[in-house]
N, C-alpha and C positions, 0 to 999 in steps of 0.2 A: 713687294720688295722695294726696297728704299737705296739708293743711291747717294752717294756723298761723294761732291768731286769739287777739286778744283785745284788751288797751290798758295801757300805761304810767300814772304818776302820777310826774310834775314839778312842781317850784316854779313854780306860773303864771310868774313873771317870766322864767324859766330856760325853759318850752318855745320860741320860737321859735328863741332860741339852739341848742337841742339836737335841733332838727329841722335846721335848717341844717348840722349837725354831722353828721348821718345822709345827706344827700347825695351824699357819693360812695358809704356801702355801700350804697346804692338801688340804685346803678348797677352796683357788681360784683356784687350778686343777682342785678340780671337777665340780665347777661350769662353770668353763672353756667350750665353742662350742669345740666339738668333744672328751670333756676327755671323756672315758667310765669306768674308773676308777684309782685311784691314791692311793698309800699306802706304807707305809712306817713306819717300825718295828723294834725291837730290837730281834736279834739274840738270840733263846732258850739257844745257849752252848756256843756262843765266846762273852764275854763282851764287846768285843767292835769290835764287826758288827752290822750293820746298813742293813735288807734286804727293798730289792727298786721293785718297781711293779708298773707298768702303763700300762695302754691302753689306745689308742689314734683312732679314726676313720680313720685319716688320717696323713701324715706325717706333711703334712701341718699345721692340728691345733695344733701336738706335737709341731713344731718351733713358733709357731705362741705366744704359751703360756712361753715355755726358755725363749723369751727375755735373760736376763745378765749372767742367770744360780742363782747359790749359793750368798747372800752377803755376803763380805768380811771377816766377824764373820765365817757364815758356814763355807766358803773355805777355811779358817785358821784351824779350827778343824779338817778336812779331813787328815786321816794322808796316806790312800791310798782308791783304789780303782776300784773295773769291773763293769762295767754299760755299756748294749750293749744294741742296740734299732734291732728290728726284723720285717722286715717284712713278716706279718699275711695273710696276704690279700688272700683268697683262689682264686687258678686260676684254669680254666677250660679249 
């Protein structure tokens, strides 16, 4: 299992807009082979963080779903950001 965590930095003005923008990739994550789940939220105390959450079965279906990453709209809003992917996987 694969893991994706961490959070965005938006122009406080600019995140609700650009959560709203994220809406439907929420929804082709999860329907996505191997999402187990996908979310992504506005920060309780800092206006402009964005926290980020995924699970993935396998590394493979995570890549398989990136394709481009962010369109050019997103990745221009982005003013920074930690987004680290982990692997889960329990070993024995």
């Amino acid at each position: 299992m694969i893991i994706v965590a961490g959070y965005l930095t938006v122009n406080p003005a600019e995140r609700e807009s650009y959560l709203g923008g994220c809406a439907e990739v929420v929804r082709l994550a999860r329907a996505s082979a191997g999402c187990l789940d996908f979310a992504l939220g506005a920060d309780l105390v800092d206006p402009s963080r964005i926290s980020v959450f995924e699970r993935w079965a396998s590394v493979q279906d995570l890549h398989a779903f990136r394709g481009s990453g962010p369109d050019a709209g997103q990745q221009a809003a982005i003013i920074g950001a930690d987004v680290r992917e982990f692997d889960a996987s329990e070993r024995s």
